[in-house]
C-alpha positions in Angstrom: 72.9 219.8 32.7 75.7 217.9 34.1 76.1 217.7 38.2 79.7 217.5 39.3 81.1 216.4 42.8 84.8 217.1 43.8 86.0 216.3 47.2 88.2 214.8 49.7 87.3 212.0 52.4 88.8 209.5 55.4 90.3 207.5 52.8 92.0 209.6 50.7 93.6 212.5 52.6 95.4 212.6 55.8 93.7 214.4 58.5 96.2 217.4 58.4 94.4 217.8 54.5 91.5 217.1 55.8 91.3 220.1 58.6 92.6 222.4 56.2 89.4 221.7 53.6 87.1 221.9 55.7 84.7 224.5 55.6 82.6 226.3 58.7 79.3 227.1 57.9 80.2 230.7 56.8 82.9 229.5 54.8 80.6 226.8 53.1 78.2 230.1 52.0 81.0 231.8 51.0 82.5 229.3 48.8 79.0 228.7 47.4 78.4 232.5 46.4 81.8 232.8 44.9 81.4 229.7 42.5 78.0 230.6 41.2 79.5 234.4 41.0 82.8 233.3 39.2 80.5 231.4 37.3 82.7 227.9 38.1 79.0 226.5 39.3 75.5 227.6 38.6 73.9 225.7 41.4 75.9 224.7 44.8 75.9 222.5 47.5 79.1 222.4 49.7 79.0 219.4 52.0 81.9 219.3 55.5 82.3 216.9 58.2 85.1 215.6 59.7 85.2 212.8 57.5 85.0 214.9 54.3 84.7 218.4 52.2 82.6 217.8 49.3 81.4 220.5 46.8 78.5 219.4 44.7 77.1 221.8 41.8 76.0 222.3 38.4 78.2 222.8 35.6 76.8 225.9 33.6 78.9 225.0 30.1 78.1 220.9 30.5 81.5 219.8 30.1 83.4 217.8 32.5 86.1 221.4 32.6 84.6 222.7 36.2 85.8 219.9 37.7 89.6 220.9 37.2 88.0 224.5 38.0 86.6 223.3 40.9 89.6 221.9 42.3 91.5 225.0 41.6 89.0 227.0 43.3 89.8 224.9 46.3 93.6 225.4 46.1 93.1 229.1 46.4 90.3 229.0 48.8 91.9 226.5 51.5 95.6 228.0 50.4 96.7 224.6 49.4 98.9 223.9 47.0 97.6 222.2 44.1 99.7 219.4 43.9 99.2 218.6 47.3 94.9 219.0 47.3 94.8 217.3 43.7 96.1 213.9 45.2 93.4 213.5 47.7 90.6 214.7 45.3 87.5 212.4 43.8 85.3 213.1 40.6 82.4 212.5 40.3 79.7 213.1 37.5 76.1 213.2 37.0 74.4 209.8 38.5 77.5 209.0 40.1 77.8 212.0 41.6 73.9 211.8 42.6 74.3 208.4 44.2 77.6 209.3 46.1 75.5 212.0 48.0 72.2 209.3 48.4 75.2 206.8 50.2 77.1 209.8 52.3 73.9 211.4 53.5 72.0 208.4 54.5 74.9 207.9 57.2 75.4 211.4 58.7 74.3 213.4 61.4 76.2 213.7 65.1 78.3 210.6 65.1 81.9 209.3 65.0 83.8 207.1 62.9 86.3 204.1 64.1 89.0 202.6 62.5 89.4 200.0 62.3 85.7 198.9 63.1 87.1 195.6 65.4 90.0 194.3 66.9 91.2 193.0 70.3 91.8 194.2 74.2 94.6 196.6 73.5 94.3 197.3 70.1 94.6 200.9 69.0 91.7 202.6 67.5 91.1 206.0 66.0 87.9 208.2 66.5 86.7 210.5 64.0 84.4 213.4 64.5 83.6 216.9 64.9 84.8 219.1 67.1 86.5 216.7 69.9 88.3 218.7 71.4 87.7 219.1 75.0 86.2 215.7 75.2 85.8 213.8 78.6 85.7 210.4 77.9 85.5 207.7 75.6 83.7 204.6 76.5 83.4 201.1 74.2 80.1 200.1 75.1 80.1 201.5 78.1 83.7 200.7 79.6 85.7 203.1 80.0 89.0 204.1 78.0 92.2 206.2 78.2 92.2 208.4 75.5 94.9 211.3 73.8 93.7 214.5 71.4 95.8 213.9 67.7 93.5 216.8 66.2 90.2 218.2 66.9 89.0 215.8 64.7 90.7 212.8 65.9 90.9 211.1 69.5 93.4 208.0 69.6 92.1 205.4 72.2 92.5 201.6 72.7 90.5 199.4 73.2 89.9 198.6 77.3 90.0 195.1 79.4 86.2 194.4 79.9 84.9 195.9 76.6 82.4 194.0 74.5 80.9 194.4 70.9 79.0 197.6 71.3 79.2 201.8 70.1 82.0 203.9 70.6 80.6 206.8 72.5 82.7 210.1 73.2 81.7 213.0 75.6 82.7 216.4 74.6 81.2 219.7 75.2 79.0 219.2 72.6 77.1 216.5 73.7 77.8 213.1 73.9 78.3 211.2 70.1 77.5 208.1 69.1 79.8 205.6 66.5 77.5 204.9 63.2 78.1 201.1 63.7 79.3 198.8 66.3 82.8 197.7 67.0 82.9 194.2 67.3 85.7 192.8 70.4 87.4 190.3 69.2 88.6 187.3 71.2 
């Protein structure tokens, strides 16, 4: 049995790649039925956040050959040229696949990214997430900060006179989300 992982993240596609992989909840069961069914994957898990799209699975033949199947599959099913999806796609393989989803799972659930995670008054940051759009306000800490939409999975914001070291928070229609770690104001 060999477990393969082929995906896409923050740090190696653009967000315009990025919101074209990712996957809705119907989308995720659909791509799951059709790679067991093609028989591309006996066993499925297929893993979408703003951050990344990551299909995890089960290679029925044991060779390392469903992961270029894999990221075929994904061409056709996002409508991506390969060329284009195939620089921003990672491999992964049994215990490295394995430990990649211990390391991504133990940090989700509703949050945002920053980059970069500190800097100055005035520096510009980025906020990563889910469904942003619509959102009210961004705070650092607590103090306030203009903000602009780039994507519905990106907010651009700086950072505001009177911040301190503290989470990014975002208000959207959603709820209100949290940055997984601190950004730390710098003098």
């Amino acid at each position: 049995m060999e477990i393969v992982l082929v995906g896409l993240n923050f740090r190696t596609a653009p967000v315009e790649v990025r919101e074209k992989v990712s996957f809705s909840a119907e989308q995720a069961l659909q791509a799951s039925e059709e790679l067991r069914s093609n028989g591309i994957l006996e066993e499925t898990l297929v893993l979408s956040t703003c951050n990344r799209s990551e299909v995890y699975g089960v290679n029925p033949n044991g060779t390392r050959e469903s992961a270029a199947a894999l990221s075929r599959y994904l061409s056709r099913f996002h409508e991506l040229q390969p060329d284009l999806l195939n620089r921003s796609l990672y491999h992964h393989y049994d215990r490295h696949a394995v430990r990649h989803l211990f390391r991504v799972s133990a940090g989700l659930g509703p949050f945002v990214s920053l980059l970069p995670y500190s800097g100055k008054v005035a520096t510009v940051a980025y906020v990563l997430g889910t469904n942003l759009t619509g959102a009210t306000n961004v705070t650092f800490n607590g103090t306030l900060a203009a903000f602009t939409f780039v994507s519905k999975t990106e907010v651009k914001t700086a950072v505001p006179s009177g911040a301190t070291t503290g989470f990014v928070t975002i208000t959207t229609p959603g709820g209100t989300l949290k940055s997984n770690i601190k950004f730390h104001v710098t003098p």
